[in-house]
Structures are given as structure tokens and as C-alpha cells.
ZAFI-51283 format. One record per atom (N, C-alpha, C, CB): residue in one letter; x negated, y, z. Coordinates in pm, whole numbers, plus 50000, padded with zeros to 5 digits. Each point is the difference from the previous one (the first is absolute). Glycine has a CB too. Layout:
// ZAFI-51283
AXYZ;...
//
This chain:
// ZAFI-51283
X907541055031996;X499164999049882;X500794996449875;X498144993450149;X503305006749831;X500674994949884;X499695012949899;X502034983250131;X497775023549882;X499995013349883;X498945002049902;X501015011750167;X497834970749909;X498615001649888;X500384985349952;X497615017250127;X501684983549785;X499474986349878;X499864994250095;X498755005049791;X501524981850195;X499514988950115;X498714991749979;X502394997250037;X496855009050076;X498694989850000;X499914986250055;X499085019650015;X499844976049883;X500764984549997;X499064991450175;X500294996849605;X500424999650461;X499224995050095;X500355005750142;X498284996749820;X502855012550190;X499895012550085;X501464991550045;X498445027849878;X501604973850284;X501024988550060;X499955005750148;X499464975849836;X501775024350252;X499975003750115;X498864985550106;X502945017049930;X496814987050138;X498994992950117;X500575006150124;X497624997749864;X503205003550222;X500725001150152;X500095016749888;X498724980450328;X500835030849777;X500325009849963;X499705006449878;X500094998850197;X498744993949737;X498875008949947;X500644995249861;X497495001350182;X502195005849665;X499504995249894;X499044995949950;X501085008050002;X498534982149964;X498844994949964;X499664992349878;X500075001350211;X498644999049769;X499674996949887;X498724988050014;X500985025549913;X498644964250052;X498374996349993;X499045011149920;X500774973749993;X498365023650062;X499075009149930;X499834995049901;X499005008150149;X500524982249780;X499794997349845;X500935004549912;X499004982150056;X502495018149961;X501365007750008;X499685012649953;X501004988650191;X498765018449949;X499645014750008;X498875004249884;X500524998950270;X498124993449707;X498995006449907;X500494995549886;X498035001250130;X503034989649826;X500435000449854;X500645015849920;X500574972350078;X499905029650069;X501305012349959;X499755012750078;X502004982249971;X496505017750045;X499615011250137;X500555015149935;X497284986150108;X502375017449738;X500835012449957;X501604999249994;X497945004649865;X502594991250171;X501424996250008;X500395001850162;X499844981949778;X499525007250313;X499985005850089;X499745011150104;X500174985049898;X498215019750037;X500185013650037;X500385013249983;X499104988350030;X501955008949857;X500995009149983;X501524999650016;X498305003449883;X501974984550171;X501044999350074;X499475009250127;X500974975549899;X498295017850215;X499315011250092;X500105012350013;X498884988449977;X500395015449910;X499785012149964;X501635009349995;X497534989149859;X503105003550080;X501725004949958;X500765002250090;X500104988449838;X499565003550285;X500804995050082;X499275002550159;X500994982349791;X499665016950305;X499774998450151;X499464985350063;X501935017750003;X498704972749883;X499954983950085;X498734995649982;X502314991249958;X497635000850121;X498534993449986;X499944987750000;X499175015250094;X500024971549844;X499814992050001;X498834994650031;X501545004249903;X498574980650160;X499484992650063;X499104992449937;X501645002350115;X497324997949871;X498964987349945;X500074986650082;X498285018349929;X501724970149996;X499684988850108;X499044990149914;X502475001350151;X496994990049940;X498934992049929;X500844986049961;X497715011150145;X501074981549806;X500734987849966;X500934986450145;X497695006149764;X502285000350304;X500334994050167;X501565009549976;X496954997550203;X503295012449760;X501075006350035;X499825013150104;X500994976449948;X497715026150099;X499685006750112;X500205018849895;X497884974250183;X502585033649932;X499775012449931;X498665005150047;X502505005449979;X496764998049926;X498415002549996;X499845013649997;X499384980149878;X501675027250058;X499375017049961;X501765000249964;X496595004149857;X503275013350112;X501295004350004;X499475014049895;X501264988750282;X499755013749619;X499725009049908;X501285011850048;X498754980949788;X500535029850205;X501385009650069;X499315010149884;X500794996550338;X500355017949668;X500035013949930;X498885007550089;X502785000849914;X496195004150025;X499255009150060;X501035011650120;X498234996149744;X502665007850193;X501035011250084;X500274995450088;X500965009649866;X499724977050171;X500294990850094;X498985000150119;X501094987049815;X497735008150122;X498714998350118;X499875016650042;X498274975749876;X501805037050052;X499315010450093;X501615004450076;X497355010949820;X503654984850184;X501145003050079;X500224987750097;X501035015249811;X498614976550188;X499274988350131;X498735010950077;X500194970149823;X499575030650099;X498395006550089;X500205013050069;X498354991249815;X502655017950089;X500645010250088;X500844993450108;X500055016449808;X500534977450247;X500964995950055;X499234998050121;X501514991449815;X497484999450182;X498924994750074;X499435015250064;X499414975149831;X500155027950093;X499475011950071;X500505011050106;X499204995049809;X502355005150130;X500905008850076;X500434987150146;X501175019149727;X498994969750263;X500164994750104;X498704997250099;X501964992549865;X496685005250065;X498825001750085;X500155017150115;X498374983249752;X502135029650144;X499525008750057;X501045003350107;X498565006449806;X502684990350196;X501354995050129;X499414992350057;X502085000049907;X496974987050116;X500004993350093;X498655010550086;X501184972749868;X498075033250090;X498525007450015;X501035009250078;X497824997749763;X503015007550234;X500935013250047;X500554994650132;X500855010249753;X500104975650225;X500634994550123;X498904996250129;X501914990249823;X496175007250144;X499334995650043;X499785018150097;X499264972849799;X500595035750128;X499805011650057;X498515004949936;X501594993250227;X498365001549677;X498935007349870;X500565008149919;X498814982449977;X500065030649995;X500985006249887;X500194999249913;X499905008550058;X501154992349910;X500884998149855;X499745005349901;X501464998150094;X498044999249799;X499995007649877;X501335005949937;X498104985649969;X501815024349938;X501355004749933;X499864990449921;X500385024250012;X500974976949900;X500374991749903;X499075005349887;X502494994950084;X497105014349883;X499135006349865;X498454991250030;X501305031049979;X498744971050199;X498224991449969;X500094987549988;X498695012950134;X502144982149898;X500334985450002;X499934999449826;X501784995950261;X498755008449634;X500235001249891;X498865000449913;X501865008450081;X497255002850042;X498854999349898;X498704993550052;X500945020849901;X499044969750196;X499214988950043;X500774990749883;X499355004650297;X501234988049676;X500224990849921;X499775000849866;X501224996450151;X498695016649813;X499445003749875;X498535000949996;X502005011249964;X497664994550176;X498074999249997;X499895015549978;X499124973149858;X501755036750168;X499975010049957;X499735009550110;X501294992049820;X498545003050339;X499625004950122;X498694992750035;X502415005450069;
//
């Protein structure tokens, strides 16, 4: 994350970056265009320190969800169900089958 403006509040927590949320809604257009710019994602936490929610890149979540899907439809295959192609798999996640 060195290549953006630094948001003020934003601090490693074990793996994650994180922010408090009161943090986060001061600077939410700032932060969600770091997001937006970027792949990384950051961590919300409450006033305890706990991470509560997690802000990621829309692109990010539907290439998790592809991923998921292609490993659901390998394990459905190893079980001895049939396998979808990779195109239907593609277009179940879109809603487009």
C-alpha cells in the first residue's frame, strides 16, 4: 500500500491491514478508492480491536468466487458427479445459466 496517500488510522493487525471503523467513515472516499485502485484489502475492527468486516475490490470477490466454484465443481467430479465445463461454471456465477 506505499504508492497511496496514507490513511490516517490504517496499521498492520497479525496479517491484515486495518483500520477502526470511525477511522474508516472519516475517510470512506479515500478508502474506497484505494480498493478500488488496488487488489489489497482492509480490515475493519471495532473499538475491542476485533476485525468485524473486511473491505475488498469487487474483482477480487468475483475471482474468489470463481475459484470456489471451479474447486466445488473438481470436488463434484472426484465424488463421481458430473462435471460441468468451465464456460457453465462461468456462467452459473454470473446467473447467466
Amino acid at each position: 500500500m506505499d504508492d497511496y496517500a496514507p490513511l490516517e488510522g490504517l496499521r498492520k493487525l497479525g496479517p491484515w491491514d486495518v483500520m477502526s471503523i470511525p477511522d474508516a467513515q472519516r475517510q470512506l472516499g479515500a478508502v474506497a478508492r484505494r480498493i478500488a485502485e488496488s487488489r489489497d484489502d482492509i480490515a475493519l475492527t471495532d473499538g475491542e480491536d476485533r476485525i468485524v468486516a473486511l473491505i475488498i475490490n469487487p474483482e477480487v470477490l468475483e475471482d474468489l468466487k470463481a475459484e470456489l466454484a471451479f474447486a466445488r465443481n473438481e470436488i463434484d467430479r472426484r465424488d463421481g458427479k458430473e462435471p460441468l465445463d468451465g464456460e457453465e461454471v462461468v456462467a452459473r456465477l454470473r446467473g447467466t445459466s
